[in-house]
PDB file of N, CA, C, O and CB in Angstrom:
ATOM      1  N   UNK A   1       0.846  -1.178   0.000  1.00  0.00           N
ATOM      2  CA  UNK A   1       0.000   0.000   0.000  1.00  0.00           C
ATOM      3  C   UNK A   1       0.890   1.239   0.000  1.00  0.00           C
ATOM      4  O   UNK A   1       1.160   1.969   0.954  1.00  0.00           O
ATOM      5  CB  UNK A   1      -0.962  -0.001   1.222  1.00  0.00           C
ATOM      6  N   UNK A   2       1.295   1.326  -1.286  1.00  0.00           N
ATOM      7  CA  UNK A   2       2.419   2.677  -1.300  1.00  0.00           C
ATOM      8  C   UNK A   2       1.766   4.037  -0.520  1.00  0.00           C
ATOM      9  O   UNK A   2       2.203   4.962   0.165  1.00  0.00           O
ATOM     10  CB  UNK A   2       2.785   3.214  -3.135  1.00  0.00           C
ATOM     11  N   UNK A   3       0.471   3.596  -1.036  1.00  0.00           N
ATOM     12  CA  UNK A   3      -0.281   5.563  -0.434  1.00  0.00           C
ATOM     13  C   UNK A   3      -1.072   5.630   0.360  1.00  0.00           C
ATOM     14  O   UNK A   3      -1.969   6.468   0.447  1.00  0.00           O
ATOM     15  CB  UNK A   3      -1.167   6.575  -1.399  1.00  0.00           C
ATOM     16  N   UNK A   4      -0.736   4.337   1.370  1.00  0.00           N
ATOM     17  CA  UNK A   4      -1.724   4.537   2.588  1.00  0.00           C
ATOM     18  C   UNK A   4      -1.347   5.273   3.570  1.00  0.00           C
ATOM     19  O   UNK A   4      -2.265   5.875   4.128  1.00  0.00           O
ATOM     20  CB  UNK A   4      -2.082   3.420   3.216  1.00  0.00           C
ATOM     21  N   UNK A   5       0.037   5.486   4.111  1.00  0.00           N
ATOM     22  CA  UNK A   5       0.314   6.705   5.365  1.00  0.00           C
ATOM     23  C   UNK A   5      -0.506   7.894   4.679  1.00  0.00           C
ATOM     24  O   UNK A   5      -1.581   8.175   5.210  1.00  0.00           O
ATOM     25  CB  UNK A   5       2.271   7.244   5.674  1.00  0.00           C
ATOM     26  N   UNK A   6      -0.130   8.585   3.610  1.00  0.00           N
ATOM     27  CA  UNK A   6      -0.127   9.495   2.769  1.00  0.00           C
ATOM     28  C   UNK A   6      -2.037   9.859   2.950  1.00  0.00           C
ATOM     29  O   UNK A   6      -2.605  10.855   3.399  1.00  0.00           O
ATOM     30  CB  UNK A   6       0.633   8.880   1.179  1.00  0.00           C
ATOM     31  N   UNK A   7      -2.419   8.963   2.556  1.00  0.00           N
ATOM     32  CA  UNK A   7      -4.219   8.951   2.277  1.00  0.00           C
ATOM     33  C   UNK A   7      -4.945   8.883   3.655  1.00  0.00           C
ATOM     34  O   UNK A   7      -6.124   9.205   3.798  1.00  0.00           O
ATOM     35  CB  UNK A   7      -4.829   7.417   1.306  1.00  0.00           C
ATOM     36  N   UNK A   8      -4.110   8.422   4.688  1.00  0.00           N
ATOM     37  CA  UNK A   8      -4.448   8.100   6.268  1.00  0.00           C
ATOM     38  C   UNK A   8      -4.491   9.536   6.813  1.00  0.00           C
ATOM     39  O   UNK A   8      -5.325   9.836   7.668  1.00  0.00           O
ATOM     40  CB  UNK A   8      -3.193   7.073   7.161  1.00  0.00           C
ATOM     41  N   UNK A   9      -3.553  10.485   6.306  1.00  0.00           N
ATOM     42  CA  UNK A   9      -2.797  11.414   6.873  1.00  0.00           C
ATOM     43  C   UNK A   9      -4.123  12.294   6.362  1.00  0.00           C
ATOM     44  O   UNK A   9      -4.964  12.711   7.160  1.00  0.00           O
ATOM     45  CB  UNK A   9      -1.085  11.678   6.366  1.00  0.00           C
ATOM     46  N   UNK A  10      -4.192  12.516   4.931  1.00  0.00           N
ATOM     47  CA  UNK A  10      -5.267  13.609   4.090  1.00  0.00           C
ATOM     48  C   UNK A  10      -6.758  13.415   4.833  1.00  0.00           C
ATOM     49  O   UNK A  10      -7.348  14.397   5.282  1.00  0.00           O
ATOM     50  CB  UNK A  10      -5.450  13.139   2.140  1.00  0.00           C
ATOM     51  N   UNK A  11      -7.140  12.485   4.895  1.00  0.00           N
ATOM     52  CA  UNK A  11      -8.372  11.955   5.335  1.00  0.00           C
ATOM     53  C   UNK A  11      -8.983  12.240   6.932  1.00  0.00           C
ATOM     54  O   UNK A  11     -10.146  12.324   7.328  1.00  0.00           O
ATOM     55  CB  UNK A  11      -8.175  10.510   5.114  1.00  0.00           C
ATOM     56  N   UNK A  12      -7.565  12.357   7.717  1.00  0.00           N
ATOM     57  CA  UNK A  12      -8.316  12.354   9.292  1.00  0.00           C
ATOM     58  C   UNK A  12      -7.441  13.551   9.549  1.00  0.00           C
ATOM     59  O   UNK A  12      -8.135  14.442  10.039  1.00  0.00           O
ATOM     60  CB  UNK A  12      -8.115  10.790  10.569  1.00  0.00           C
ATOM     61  N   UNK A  13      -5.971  13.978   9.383  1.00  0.00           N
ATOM     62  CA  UNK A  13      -5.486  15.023   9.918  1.00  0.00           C
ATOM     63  C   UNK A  13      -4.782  14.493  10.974  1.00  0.00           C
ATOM     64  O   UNK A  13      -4.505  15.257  11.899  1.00  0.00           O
ATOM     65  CB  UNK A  13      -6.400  15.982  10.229  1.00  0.00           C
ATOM     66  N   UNK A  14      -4.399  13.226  11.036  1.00  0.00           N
ATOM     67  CA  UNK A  14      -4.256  12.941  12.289  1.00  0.00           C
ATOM     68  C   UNK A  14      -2.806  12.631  11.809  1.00  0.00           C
ATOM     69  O   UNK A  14      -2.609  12.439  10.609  1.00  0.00           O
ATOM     70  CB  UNK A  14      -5.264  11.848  13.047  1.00  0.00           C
ATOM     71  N   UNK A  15      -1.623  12.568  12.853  1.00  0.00           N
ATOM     72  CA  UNK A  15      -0.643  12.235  12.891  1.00  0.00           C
ATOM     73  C   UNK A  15      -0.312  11.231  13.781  1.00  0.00           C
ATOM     74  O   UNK A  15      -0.159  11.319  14.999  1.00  0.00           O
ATOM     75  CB  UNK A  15      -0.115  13.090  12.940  1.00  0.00           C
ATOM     76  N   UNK A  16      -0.193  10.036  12.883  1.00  0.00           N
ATOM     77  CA  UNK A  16       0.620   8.733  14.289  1.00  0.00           C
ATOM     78  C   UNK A  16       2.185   8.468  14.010  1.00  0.00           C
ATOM     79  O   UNK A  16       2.895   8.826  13.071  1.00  0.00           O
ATOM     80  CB  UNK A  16      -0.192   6.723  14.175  1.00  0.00           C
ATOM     81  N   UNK A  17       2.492   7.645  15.264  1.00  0.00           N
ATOM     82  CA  UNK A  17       3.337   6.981  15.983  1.00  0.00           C
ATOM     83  C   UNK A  17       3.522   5.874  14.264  1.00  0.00           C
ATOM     84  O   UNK A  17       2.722   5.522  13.397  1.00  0.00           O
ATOM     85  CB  UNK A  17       2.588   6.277  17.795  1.00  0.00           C
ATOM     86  N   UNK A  18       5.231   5.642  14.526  1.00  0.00           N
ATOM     87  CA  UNK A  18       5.303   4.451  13.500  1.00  0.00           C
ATOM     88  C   UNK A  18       5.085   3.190  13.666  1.00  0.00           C
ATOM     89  O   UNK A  18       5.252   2.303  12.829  1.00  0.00           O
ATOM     90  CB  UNK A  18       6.330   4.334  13.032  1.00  0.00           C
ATOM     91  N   UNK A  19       4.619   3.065  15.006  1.00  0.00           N
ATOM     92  CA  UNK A  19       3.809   1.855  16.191  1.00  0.00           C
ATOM     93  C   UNK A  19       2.637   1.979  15.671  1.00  0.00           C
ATOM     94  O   UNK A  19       2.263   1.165  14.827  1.00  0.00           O
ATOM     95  CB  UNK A  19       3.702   2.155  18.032  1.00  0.00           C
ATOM     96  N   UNK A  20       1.967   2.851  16.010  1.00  0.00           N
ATOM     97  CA  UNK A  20       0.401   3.032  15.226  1.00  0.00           C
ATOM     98  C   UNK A  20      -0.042   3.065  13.996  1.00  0.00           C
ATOM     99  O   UNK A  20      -1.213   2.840  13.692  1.00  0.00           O
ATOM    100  CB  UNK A  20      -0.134   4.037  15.429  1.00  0.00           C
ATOM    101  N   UNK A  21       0.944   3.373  13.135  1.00  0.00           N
ATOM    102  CA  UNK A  21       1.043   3.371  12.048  1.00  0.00           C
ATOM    103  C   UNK A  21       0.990   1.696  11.468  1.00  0.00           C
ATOM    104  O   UNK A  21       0.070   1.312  10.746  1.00  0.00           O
ATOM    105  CB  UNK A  21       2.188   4.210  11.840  1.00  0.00           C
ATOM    106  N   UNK A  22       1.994   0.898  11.857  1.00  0.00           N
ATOM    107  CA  UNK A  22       2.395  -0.260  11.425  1.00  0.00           C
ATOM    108  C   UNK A  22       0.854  -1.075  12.125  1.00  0.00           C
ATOM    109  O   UNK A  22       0.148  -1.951  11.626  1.00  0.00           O
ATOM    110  CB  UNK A  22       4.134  -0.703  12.031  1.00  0.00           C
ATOM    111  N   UNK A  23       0.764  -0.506  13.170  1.00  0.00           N
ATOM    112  CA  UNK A  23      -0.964  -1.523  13.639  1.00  0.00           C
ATOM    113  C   UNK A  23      -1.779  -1.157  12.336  1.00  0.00           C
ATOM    114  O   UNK A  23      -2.132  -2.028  11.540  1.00  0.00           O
ATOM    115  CB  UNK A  23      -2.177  -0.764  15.462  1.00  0.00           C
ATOM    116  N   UNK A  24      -1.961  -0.276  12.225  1.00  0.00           N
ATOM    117  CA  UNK A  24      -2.983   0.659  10.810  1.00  0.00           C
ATOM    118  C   UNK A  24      -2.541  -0.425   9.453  1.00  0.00           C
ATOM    119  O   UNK A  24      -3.117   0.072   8.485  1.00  0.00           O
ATOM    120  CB  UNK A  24      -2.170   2.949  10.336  1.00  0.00           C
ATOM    121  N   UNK A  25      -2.040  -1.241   9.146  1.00  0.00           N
ATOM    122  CA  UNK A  25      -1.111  -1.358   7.838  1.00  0.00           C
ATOM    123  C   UNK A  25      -1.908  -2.742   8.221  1.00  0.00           C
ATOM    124  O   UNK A  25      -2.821  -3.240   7.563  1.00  0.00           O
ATOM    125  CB  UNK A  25       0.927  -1.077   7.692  1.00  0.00           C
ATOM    126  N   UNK A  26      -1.268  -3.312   9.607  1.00  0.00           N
ATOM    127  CA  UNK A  26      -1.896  -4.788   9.966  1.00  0.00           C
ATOM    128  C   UNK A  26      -3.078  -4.977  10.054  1.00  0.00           C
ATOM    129  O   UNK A  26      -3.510  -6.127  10.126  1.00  0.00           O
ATOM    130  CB  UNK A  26      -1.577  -5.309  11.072  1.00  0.00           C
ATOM    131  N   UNK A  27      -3.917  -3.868  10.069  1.00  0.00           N
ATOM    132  CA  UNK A  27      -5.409  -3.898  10.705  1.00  0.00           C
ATOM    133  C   UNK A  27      -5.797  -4.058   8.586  1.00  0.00           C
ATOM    134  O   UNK A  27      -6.601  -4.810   8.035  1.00  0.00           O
ATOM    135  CB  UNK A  27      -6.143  -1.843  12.079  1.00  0.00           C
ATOM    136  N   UNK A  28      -5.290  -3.510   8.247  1.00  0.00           N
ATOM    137  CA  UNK A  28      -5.853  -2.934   6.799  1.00  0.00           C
ATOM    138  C   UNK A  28      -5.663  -4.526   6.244  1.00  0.00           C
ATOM    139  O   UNK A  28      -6.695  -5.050   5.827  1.00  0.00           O
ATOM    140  CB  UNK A  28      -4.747  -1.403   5.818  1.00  0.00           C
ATOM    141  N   UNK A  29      -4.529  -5.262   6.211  1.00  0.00           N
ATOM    142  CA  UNK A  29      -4.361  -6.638   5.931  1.00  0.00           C
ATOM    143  C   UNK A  29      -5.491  -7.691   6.247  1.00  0.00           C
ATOM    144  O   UNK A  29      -5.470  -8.785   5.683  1.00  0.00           O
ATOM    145  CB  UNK A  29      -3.229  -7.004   6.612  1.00  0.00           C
ATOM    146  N   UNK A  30      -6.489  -7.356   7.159  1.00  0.00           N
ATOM    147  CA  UNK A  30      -7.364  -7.772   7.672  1.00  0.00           C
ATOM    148  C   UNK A  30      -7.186  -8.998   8.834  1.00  0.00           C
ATOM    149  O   UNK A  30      -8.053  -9.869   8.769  1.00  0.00           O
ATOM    150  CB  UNK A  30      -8.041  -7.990   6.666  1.00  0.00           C
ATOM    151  N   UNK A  31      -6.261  -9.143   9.781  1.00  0.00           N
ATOM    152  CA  UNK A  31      -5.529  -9.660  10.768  1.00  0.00           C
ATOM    153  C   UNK A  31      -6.669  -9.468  11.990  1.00  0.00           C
ATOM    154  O   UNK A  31      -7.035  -8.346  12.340  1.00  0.00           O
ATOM    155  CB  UNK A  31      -4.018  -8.881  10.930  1.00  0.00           C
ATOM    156  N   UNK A  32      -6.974 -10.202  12.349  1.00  0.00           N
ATOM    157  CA  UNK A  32      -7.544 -10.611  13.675  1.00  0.00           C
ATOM    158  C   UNK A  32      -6.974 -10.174  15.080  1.00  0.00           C
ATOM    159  O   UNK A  32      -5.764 -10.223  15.300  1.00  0.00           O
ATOM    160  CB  UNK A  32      -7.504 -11.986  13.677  1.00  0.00           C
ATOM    161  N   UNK A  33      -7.587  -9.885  15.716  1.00  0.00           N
ATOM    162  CA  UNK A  33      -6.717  -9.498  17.231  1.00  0.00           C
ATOM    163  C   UNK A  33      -5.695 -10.710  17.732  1.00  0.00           C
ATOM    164  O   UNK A  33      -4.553 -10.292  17.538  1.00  0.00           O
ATOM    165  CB  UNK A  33      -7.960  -9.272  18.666  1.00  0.00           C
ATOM    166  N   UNK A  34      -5.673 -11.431  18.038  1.00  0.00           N
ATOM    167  CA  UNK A  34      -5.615 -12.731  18.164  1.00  0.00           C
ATOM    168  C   UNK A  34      -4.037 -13.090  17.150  1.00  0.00           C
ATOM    169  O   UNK A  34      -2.916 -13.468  17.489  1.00  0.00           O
ATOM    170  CB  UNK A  34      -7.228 -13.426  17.600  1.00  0.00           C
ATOM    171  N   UNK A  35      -4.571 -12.795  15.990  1.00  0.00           N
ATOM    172  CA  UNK A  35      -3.524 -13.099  14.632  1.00  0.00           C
ATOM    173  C   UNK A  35      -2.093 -11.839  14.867  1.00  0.00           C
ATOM    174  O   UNK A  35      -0.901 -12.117  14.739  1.00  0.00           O
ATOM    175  CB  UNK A  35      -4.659 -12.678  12.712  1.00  0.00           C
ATOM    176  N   UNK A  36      -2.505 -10.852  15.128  1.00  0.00           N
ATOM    177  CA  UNK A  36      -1.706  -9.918  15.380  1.00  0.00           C
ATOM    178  C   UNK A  36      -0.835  -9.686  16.247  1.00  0.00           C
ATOM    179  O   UNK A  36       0.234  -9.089  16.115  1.00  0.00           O
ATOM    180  CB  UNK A  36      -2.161  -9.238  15.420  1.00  0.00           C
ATOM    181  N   UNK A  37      -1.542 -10.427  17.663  1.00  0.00           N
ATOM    182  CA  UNK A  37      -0.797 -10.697  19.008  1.00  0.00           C
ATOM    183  C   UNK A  37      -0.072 -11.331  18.516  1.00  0.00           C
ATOM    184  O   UNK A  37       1.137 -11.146  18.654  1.00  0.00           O
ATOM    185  CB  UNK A  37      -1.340 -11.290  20.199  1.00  0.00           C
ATOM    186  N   UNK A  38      -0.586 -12.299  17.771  1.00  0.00           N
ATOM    187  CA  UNK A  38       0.995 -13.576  17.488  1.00  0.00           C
ATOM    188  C   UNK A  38       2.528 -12.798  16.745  1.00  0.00           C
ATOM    189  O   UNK A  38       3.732 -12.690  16.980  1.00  0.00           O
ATOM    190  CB  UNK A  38       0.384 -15.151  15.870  1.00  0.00           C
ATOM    191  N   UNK A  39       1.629 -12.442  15.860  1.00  0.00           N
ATOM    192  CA  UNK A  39       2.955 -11.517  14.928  1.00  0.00           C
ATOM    193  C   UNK A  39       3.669 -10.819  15.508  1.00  0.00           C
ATOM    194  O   UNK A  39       4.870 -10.805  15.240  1.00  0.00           O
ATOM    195  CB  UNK A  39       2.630 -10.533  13.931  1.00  0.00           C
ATOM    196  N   UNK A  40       3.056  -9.930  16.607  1.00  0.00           N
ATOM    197  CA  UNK A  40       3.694  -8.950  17.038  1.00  0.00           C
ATOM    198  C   UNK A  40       4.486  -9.214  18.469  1.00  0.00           C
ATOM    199  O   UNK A  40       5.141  -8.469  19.198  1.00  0.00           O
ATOM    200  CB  UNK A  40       2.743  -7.918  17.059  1.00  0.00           C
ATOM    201  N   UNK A  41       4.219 -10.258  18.522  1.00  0.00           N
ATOM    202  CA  UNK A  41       4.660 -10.781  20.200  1.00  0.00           C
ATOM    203  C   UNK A  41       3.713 -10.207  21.663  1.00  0.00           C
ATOM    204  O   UNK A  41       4.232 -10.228  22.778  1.00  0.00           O
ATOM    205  CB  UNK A  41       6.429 -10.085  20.503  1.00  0.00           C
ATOM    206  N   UNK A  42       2.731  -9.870  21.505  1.00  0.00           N
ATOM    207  CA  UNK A  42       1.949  -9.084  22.751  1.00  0.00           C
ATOM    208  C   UNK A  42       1.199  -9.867  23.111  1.00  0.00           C
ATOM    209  O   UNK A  42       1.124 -10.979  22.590  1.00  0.00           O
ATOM    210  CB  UNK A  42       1.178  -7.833  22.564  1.00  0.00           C
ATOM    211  N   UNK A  43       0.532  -9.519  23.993  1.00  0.00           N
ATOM    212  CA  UNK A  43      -0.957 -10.211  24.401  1.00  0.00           C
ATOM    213  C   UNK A  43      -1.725  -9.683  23.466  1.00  0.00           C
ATOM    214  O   UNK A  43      -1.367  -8.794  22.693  1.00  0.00           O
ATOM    215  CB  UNK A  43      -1.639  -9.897  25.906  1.00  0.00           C
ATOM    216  N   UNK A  44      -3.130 -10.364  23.508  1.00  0.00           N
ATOM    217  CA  UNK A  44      -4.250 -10.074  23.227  1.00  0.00           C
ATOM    218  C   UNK A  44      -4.597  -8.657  23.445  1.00  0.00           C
ATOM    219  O   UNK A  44      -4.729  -7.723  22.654  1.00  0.00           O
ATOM    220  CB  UNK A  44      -4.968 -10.875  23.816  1.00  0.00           C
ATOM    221  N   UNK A  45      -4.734  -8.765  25.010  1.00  0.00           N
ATOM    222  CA  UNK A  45      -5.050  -7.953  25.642  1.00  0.00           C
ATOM    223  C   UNK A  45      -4.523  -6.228  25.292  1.00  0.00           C
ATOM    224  O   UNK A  45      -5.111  -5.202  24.950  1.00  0.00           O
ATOM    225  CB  UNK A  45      -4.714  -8.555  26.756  1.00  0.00           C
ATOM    226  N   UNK A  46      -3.455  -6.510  25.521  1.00  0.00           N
ATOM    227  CA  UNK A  46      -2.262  -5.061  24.714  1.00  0.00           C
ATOM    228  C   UNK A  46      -3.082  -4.509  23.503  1.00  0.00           C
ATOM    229  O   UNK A  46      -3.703  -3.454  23.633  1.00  0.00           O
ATOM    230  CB  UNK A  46      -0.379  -5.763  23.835  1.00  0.00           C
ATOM    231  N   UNK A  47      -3.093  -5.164  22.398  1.00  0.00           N
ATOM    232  CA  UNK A  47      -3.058  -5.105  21.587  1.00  0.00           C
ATOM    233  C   UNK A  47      -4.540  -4.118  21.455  1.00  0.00           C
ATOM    234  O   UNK A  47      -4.695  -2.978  21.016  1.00  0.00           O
ATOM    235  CB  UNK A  47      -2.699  -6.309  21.126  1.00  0.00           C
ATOM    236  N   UNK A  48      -5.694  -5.291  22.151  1.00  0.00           N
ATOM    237  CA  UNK A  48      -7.060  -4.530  22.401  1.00  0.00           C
ATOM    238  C   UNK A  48      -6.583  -3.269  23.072  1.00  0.00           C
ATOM    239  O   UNK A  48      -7.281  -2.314  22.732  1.00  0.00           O
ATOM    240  CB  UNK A  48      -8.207  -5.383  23.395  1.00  0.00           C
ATOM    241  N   UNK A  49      -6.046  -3.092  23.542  1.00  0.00           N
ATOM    242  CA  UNK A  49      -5.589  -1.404  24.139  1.00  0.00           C
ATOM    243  C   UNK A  49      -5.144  -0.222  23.189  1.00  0.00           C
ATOM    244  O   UNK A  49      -5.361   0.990  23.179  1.00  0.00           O
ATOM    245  CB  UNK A  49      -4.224  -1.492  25.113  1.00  0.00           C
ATOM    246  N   UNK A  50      -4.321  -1.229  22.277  1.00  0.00           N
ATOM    247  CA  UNK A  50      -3.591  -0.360  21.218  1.00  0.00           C
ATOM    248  C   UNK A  50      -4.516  -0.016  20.007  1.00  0.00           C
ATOM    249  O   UNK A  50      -4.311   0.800  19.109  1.00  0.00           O
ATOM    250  CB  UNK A  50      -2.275  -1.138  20.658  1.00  0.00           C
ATOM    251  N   UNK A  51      -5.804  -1.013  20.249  1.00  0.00           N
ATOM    252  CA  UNK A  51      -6.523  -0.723  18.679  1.00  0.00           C
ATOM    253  C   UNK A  51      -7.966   0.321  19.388  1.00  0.00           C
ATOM    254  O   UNK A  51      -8.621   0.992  18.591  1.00  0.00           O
ATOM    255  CB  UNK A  51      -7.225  -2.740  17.598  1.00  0.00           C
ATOM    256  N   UNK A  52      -8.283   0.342  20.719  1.00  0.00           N
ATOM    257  CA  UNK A  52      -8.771   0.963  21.576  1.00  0.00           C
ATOM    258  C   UNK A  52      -8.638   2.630  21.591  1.00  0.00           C
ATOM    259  O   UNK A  52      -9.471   3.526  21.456  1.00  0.00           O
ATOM    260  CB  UNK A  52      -8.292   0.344  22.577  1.00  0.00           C
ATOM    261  N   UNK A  53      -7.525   2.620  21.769  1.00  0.00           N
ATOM    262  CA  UNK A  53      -6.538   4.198  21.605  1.00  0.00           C
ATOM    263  C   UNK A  53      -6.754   4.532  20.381  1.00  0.00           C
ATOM    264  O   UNK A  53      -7.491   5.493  20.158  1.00  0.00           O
ATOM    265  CB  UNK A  53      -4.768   4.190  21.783  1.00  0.00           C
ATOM    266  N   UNK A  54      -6.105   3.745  19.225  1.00  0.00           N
ATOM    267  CA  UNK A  54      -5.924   4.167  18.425  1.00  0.00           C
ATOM    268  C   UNK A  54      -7.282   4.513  17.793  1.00  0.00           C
ATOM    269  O   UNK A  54      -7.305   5.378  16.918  1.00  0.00           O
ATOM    270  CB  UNK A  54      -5.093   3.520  17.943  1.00  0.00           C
ATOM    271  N   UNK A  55      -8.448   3.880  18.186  1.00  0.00           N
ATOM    272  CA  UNK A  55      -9.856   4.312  17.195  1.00  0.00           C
ATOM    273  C   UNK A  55     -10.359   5.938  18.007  1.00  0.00           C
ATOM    274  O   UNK A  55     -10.904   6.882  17.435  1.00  0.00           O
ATOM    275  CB  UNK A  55     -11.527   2.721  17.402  1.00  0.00           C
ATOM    276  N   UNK A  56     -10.022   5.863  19.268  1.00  0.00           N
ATOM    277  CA  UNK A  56     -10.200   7.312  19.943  1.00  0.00           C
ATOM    278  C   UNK A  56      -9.507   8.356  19.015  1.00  0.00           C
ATOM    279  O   UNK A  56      -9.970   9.411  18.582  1.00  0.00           O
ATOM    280  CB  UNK A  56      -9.482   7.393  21.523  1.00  0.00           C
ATOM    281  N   UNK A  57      -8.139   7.732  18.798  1.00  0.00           N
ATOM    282  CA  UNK A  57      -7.692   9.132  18.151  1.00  0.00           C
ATOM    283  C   UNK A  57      -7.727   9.511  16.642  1.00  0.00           C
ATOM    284  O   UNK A  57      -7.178  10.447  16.060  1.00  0.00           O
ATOM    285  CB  UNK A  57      -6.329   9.316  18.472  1.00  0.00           C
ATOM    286  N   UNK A  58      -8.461   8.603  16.215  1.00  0.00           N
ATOM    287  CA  UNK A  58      -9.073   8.752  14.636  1.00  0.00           C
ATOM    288  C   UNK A  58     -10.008   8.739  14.825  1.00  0.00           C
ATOM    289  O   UNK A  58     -10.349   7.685  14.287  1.00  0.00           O
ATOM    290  CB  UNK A  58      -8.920   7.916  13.550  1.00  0.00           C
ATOM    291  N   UNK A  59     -10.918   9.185  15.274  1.00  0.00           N
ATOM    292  CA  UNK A  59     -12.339   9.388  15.839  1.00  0.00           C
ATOM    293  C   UNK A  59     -13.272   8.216  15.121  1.00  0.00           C
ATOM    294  O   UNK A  59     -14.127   8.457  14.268  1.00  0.00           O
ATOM    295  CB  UNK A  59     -12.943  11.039  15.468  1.00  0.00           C
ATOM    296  N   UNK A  60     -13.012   7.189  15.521  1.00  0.00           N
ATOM    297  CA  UNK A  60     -13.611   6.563  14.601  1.00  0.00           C
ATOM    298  C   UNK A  60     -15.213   5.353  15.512  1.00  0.00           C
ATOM    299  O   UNK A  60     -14.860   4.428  16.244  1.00  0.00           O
ATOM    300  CB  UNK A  60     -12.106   5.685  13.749  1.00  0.00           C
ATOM    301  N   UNK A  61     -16.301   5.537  15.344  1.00  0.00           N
ATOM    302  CA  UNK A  61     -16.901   5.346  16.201  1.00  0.00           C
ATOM    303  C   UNK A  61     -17.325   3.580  16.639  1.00  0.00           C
ATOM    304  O   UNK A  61     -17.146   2.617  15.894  1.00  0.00           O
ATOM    305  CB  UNK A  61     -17.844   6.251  15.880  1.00  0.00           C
ATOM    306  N   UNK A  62     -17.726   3.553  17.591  1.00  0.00           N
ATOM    307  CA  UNK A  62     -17.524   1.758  17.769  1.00  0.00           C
ATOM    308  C   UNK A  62     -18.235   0.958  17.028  1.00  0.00           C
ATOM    309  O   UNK A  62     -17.688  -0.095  16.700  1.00  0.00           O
ATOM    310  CB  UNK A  62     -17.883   1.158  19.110  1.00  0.00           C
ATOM    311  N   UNK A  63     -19.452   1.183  16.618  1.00  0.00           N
ATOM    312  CA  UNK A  63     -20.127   0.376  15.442  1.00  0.00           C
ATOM    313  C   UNK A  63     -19.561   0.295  14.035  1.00  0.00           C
ATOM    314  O   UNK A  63     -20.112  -0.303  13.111  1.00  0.00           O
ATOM    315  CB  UNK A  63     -21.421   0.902  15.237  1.00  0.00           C
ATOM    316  N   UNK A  64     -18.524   0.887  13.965  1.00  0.00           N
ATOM    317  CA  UNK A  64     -17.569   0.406  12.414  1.00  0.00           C
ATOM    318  C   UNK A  64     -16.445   0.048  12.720  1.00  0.00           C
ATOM    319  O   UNK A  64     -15.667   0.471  13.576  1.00  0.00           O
ATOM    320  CB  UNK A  64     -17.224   1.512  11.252  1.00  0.00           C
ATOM    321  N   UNK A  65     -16.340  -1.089  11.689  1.00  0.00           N
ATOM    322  CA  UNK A  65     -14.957  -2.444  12.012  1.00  0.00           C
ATOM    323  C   UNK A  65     -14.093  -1.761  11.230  1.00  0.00           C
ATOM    324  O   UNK A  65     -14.240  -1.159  10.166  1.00  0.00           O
ATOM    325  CB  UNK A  65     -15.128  -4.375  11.385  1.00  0.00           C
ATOM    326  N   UNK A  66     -12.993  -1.993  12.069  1.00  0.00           N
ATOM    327  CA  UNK A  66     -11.637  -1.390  11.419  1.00  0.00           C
ATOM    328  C   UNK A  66     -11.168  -1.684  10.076  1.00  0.00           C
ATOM    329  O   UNK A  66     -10.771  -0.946   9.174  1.00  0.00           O
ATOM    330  CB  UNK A  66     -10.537  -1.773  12.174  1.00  0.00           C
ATOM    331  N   UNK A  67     -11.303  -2.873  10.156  1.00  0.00           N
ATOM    332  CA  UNK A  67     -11.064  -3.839   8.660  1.00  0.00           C
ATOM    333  C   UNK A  67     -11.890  -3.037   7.752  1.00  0.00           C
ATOM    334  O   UNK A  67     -11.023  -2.712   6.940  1.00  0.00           O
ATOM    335  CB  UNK A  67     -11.691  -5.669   8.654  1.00  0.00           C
ATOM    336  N   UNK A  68     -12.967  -2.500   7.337  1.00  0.00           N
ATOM    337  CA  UNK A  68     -13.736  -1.650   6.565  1.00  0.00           C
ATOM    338  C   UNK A  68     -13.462  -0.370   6.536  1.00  0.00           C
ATOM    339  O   UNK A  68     -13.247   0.387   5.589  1.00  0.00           O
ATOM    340  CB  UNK A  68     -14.882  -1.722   6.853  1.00  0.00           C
ATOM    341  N   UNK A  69     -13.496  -0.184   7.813  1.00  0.00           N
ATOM    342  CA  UNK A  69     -12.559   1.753   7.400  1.00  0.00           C
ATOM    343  C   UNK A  69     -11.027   1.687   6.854  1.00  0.00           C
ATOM    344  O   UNK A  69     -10.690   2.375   5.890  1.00  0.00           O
ATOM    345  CB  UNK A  69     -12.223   2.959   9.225  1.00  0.00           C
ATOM    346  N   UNK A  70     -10.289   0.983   7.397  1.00  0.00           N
ATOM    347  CA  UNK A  70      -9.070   1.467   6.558  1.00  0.00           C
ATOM    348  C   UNK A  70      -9.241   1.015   5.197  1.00  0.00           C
ATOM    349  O   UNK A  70      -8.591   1.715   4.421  1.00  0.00           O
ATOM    350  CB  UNK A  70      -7.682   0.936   7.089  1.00  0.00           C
ATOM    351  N   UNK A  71     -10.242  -0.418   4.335  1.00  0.00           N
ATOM    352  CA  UNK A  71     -10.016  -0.763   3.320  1.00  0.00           C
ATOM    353  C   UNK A  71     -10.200   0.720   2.043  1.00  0.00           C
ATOM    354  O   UNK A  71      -9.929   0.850   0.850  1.00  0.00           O
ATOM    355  CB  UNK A  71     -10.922  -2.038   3.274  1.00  0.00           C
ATOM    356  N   UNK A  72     -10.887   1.744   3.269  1.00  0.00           N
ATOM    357  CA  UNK A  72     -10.832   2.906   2.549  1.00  0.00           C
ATOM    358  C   UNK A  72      -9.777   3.637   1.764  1.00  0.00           C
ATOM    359  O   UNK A  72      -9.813   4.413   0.808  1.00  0.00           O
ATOM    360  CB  UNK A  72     -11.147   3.587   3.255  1.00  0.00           C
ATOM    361  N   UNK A  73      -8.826   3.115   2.507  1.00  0.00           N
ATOM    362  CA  UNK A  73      -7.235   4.033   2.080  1.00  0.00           C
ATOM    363  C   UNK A  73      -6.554   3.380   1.415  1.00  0.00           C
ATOM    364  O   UNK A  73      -5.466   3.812   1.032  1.00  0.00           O
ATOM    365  CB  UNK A  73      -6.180   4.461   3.167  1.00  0.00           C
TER     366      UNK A  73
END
């Protein structure tokens, strides 16, 4: 996804972390909580924290799945 930071960035205004960023890339792959912990070495749990945060700060509201909003970008 050459122009997804780029289209992430135009779209919300928001500026992330290259931590948050790289979750954003995994989430867009369509990776499972579960699937991601593995990859990434964390808990579950973490991870639900990190995708938690991260929908606060893209305002993104709880009845839409991540996997569908980023397939936006």
């Amino acid at each position: 996804f050459p122009y997804f930071k780029k289209n992430l960035f135009d779209n919300t205004g928001v500026s992330l972390s290259a931590s948050e960023l790289t979750l954003c890339a995994i989430m867009k792959l369509g990776l499972t909580t579960k699937e991601i912990s593995i990859h990434t070495n964390a808990s579950v749990k973490a991870i639900e924290g990190r995708k938690y945060r991260l929908r606060k700060k893209l305002n993104i509201p709880s009845d839409i799945d991540f996997t569908l909003w980023f397939s936006n970008f």
